[in-house]
C-alpha angles and dihedrals in degrees: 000000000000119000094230147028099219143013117204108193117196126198140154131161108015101005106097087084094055094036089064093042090061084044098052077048101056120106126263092260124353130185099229127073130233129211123196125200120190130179093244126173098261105213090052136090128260139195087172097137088055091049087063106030117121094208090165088065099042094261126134130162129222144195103233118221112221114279095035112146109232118237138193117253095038137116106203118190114215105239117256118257081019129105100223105224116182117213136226089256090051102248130117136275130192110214109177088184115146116308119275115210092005081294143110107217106031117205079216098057091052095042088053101045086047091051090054097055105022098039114168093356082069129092116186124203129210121194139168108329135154092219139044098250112134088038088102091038093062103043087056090058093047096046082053088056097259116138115241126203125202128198109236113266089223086054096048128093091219111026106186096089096048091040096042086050097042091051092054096035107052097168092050111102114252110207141154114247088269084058103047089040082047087053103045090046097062101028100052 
């Protein structure tokens, strides 16, 4: 049985590499589902979900609509210009309220959101990033009594996102991308 019901990764500036690398990483099949949420532009366009899609392993990546009922074995993209909720009923839901962190969607927004409705079944994920968006977020699914994982500021091309969580979230892992691929490997 997984660990956990969900894993919310968060990235900005630097992470696409490392986020297809845990994808690339990711079991043939898993009974948990992931959501990623990149700073992305938001008026251009974006094949973003094909960019990290492992096709070869069966895994695609898609952008939900709200009101999509979220399903293991699933990696869902947050939309681009969209804050990604996610409800009681775990399903999504699209919020485009004001921008949070100067981002929408916000990796808090999200965290948070899955904190609420996941709790301790949730692990949340913080890579390379130029702001401190995702900190709170994580704080809130660790204070539900989800597990959160950092990349280590020194490994990532931007720090300020992983250093700015980890300082706020000292019982979060703190790990390089061979860490974080090693622990998902054997915890999910």
């Amino acid at each position: 049985m997984a660990s956990f019901d969900i894993i919310a990764i968060g990235g900005s500036a630097g992470s696409i590499p490392i986020v297809s690398e845990l994808l690339e990483a990711l079991p043939g099949t898993f009974q948990y589902a992931v959501i990623i949420v990149l700073h992305r532009l938001k008026n251009v366009y974006s094949e973003m979900n094909r960019v990290l899609a492992t096709p070869h392993k069966g895994t695609y990546i898609r952008e939900p609509d709200d009101k999509d009922l979220i399903q293991p074995n699933s990696v869902y993209l947050a939309p681009q210009n969209y804050h990604l909720l996610i409800e009681a009923d775990r399903s999504f839901s699209l919020d485009y309220s004001e921008l949070v962190n100067y981002s929408r969607p916000s990796i808090d927004v999200t965290f948070e959101s899955v904190a609420g409705v996941y709790g301790s079944r949730a692990l949340a994920v913080l890579l390379s990033g130029a702001n401190d968006d995702g900190a709170a977020g994580m704080e809130a699914i660790l204070a539900s009594g989800g597990q959160g994982i950092v990349q280590d500021p020194a490994t990532a091309a931007y720090s300020a996102m992983p250093r700015a969580a980890a300082e706020r979230n000292p019982k979060a892992l703190v790990l390089p991308p061979d860490g974080i691929i090693k622990f998902l490997s054997t915890n999910t």
